[in-house]
C-alpha positions as CSV (number, residue, x, y, z in Angstrom):
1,X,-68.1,100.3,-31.4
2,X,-68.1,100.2,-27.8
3,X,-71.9,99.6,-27.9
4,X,-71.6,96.7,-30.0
5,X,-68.8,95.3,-27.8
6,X,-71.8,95.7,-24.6
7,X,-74.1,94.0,-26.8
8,X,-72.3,90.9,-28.1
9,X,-70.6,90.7,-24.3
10,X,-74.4,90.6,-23.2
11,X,-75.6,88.3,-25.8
12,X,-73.2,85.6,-24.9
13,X,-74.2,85.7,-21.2
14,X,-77.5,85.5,-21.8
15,X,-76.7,82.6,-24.0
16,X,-75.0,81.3,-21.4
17,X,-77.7,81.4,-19.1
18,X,-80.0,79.9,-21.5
19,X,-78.2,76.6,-22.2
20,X,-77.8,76.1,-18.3
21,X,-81.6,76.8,-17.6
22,X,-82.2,74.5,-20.7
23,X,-80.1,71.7,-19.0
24,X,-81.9,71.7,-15.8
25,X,-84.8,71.8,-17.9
26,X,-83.6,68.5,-19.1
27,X,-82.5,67.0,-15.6
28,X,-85.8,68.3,-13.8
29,X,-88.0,66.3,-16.8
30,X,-85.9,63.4,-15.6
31,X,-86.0,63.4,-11.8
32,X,-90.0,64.2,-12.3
33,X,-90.5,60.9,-14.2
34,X,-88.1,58.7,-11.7
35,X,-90.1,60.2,-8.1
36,X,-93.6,60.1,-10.1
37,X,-92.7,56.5,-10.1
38,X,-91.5,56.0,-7.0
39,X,-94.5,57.9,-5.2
40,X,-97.1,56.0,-7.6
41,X,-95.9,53.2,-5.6
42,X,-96.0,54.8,-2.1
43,X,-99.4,55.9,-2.5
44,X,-100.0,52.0,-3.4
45,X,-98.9,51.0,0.3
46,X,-100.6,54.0,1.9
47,X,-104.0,53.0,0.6
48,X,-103.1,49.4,1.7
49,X,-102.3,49.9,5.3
50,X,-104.9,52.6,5.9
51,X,-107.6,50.7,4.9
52,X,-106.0,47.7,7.2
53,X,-106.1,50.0,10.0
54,X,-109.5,51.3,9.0
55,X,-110.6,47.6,9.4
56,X,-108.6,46.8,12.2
57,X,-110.3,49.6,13.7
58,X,-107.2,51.4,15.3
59,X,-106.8,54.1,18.1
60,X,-104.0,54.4,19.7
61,X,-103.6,55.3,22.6
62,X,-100.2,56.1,24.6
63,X,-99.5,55.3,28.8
64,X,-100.8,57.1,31.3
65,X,-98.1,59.8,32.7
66,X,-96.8,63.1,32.2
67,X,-97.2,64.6,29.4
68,X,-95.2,67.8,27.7
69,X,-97.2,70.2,26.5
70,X,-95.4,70.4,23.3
71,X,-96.3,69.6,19.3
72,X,-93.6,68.2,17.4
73,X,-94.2,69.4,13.6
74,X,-91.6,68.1,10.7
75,X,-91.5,70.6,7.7
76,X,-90.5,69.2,4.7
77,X,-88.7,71.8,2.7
78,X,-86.6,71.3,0.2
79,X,-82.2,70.8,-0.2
80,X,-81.8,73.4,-3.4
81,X,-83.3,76.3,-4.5
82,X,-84.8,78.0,-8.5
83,X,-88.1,76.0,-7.0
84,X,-90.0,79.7,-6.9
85,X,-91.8,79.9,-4.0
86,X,-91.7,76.4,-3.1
87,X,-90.1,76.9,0.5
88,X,-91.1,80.3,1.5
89,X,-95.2,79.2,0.9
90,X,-94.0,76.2,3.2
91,X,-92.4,78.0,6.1
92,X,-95.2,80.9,6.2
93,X,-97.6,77.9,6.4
94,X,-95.2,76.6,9.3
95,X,-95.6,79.9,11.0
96,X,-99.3,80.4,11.2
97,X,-99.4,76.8,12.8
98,X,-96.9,77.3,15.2
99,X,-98.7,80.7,16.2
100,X,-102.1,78.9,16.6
101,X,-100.8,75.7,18.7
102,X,-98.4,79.1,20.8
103,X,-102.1,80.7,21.2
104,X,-103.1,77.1,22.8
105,X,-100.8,77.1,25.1
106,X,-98.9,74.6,23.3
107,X,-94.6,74.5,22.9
108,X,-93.6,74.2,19.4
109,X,-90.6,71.9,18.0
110,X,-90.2,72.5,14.2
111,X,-87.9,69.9,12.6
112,X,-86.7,71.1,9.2
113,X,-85.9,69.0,6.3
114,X,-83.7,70.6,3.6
115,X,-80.7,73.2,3.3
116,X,-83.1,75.5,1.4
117,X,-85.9,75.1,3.7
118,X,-83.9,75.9,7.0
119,X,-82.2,78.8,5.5
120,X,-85.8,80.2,4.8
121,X,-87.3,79.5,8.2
122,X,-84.2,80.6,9.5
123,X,-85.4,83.9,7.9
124,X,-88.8,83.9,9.9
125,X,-89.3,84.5,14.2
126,X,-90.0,80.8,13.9
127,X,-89.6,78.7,17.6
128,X,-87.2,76.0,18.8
129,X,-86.1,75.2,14.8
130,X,-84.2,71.8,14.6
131,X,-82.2,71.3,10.9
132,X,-82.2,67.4,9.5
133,X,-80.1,65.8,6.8
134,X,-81.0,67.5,3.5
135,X,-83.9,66.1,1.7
136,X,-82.5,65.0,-1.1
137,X,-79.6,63.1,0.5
138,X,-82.3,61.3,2.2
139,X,-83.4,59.0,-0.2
140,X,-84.0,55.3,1.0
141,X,-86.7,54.3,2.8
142,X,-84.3,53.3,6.1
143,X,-83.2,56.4,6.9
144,X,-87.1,58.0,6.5
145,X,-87.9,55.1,9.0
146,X,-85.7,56.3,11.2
147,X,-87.3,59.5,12.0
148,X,-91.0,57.8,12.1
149,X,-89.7,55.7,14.5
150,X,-88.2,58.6,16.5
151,X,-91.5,60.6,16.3
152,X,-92.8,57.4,17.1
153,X,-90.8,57.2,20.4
154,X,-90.9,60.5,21.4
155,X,-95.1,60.2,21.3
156,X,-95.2,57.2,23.5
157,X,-92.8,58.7,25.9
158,X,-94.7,61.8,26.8
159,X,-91.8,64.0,25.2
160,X,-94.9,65.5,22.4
161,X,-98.0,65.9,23.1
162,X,-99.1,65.5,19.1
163,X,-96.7,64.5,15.8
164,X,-97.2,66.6,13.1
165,X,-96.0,66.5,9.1
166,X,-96.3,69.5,6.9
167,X,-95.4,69.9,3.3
168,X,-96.0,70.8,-0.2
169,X,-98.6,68.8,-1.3
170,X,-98.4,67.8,-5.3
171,X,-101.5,69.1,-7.3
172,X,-100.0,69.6,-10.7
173,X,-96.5,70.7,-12.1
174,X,-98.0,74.6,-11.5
175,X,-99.4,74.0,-8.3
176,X,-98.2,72.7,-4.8
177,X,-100.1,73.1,-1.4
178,X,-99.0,72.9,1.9
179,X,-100.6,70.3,4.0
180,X,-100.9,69.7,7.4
181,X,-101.1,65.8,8.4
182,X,-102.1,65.2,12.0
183,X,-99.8,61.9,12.5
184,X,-100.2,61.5,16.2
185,X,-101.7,60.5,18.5
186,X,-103.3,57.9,15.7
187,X,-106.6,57.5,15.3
188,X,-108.7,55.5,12.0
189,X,-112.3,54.9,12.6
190,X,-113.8,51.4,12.4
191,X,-114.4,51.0,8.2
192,X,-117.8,49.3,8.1
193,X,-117.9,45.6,9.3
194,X,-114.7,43.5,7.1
195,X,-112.8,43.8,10.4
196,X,-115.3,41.4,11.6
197,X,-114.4,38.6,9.2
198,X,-110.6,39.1,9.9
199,X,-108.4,35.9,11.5
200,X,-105.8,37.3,13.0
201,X,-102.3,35.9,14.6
202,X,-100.7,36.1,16.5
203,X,-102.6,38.5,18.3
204,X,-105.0,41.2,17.4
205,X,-102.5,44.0,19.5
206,X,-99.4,42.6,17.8
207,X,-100.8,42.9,14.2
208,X,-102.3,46.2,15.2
209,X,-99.0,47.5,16.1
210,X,-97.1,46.3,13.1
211,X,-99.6,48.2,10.8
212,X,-99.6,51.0,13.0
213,X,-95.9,51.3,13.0
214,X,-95.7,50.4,9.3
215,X,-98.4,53.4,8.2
216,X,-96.2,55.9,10.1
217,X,-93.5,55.1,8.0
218,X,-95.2,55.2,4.7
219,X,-96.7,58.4,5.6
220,X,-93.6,59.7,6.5
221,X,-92.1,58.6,3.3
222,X,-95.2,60.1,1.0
223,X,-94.7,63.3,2.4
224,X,-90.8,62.8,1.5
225,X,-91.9,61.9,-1.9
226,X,-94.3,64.9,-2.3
227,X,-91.8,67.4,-1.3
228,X,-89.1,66.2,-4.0
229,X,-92.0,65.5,-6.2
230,X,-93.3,69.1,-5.9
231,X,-89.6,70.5,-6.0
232,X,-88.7,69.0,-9.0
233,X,-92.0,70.4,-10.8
234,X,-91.4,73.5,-9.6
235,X,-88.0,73.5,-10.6
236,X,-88.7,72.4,-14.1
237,X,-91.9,75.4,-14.4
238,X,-88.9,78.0,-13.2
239,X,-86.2,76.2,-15.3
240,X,-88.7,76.4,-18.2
241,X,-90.1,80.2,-17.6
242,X,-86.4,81.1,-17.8
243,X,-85.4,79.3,-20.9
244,X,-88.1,81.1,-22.4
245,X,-87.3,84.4,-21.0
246,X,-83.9,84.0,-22.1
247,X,-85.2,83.0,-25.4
248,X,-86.9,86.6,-25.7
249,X,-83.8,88.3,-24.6
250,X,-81.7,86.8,-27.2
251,X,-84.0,88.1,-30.0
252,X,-84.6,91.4,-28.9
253,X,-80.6,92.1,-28.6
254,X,-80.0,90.2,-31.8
255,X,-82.1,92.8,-33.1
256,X,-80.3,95.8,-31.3
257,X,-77.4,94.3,-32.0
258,X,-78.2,94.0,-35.9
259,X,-79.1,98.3,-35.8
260,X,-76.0,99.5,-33.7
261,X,-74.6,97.0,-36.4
262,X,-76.1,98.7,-39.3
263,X,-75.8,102.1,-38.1
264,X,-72.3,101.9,-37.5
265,X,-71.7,100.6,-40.9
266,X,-74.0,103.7,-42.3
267,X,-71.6,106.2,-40.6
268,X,-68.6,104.9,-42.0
269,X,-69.8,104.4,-45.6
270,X,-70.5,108.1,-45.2
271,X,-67.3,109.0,-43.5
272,X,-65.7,106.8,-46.6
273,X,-67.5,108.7,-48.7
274,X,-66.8,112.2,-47.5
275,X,-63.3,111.3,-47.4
276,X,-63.6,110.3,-50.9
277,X,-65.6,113.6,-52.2
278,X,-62.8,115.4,-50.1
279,X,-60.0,114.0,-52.3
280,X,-62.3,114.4,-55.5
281,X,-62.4,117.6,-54.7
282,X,-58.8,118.6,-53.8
283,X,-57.9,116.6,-57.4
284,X,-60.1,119.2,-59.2
């Protein structure tokens, strides 16, 4: 009896466990289709405004002054975790660049994005770590502006010496890479000859400002959009490998279940039987 009791109490916890992982199944298919959207649409602007810079032929270039010698890399990690190995392939990537640029003779300023990311690099010798707001409660494009602009600032004032981004780059739903996005100083190479044909007002540094300043943010925002594009996939390829893990479980202890069941109802037949020659016997 007692092992039937184990059983069932297992059973239902495992069932348990199934109907929440088959939820977030659910919830996961949803986000993915609602950030696939919205990052269809990003990559839109970041193909429009690179090939205007591409045309307008932009390098940037900063005041002459001090300089620090320090790199500024923002690591997009993400706010929750059952993502696999989503933050931990992110933060080891963060390492071996922070380790390189040391090497150089570089300082090292890691901004982390993400409760579950910081908690992870927390977890690693990683230098000078700096937590911002969670990713996911960053979700307009204002507040992403906010930090371009800031890593915008903090380039032209000689605080950094280069801007980085890294993140999980989306592949497919099985498959995210981290990627490593030099943002500043910025520099696109003259595209050909269209620039030649441009009119431009009011003036050629004004416009080339705007766009530059414009393509910071939309690069900024794309690698938002990766990260909860690639944590959401993730998510929903863990959410999925448990429901059918779970799935497995069930059945085999249904069938354990169903033999403690059947044995225990073998030994009392007998002992009812016994029992019942016993008193057969005694009547004689």
């Amino acid at each position: 009896m007692s092992e039937l009791i184990r059983l069932k109490e297992k059973l239902g916890t495992i069932g348990k466990i199934h109907q929440m992982t088959e939820a977030m199944q659910i919830i996961a298919v949803t986000q993915l289709k609602q950030v696939q959207s919205r990052q269809k649409a990003a990559q839109h602007y970041k193909k429009h405004y690179d090939r205007m810079a591409r045309r307008l032929n932009i390098r940037l270039k900063r005041r002459s002054g001090r300089i620090e010698p320090k790199n500024l890399i923002y690591v997009f990690g993400s706010d929750r975790g059952f993502c696999g190995s989503f933050n931990e392939k992110l933060v080891a990537r963060a390492a071996e660049v922070a380790k390189t640029q040391q090497a150089a003779g570089f300082d090292v300023d890691l901004a982390v994005l993400g409760r579950r990311g910081q908690s992870i690099a927390a977890e690693f010798d990683l230098p000078n770590l700096r937590p911002i707001n969670p990713v996911n409660k960053v979700i307009d494009f204002g507040q992403i502006s906010g930090m371009a602009l800031e890593a915008y600032r903090a380039y032209f004032q000689g605080r950094v010496n280069q801007v980085y981004l890294l993140y999980n780059e989306f592949k497919t739903m099985l498959f995210q890479s981290p990627s490593l996005v030099s943002l500043l100083p910025f520099d696109r190479p003259e595209a050909g000859t269209e620039d030649q044909m441009l009119i431009v007002e009011p003036s050629l540094s004004a416009v080339r400002q705007y766009v530059v300043l414009n393509y910071i943010k939309v690069l900024f925002y794309d690698a938002f959009l990766q990260t909860r594009l690639g944590e959401v996939g993730a998510r929903l390829m863990t959410m999925r490998n448990a429901t059918e893990n779970s799935k497995e479980l069930i059945k085999e202890l249904r069938i354990k279940y169903n033999k403690a069941r059947q044995s225990m109802i073998t030994v009392e037949l007998s002992e009812i039987l016994s029992s019942f020659e016993i008193l057969n016997e005694g009547a004689d």
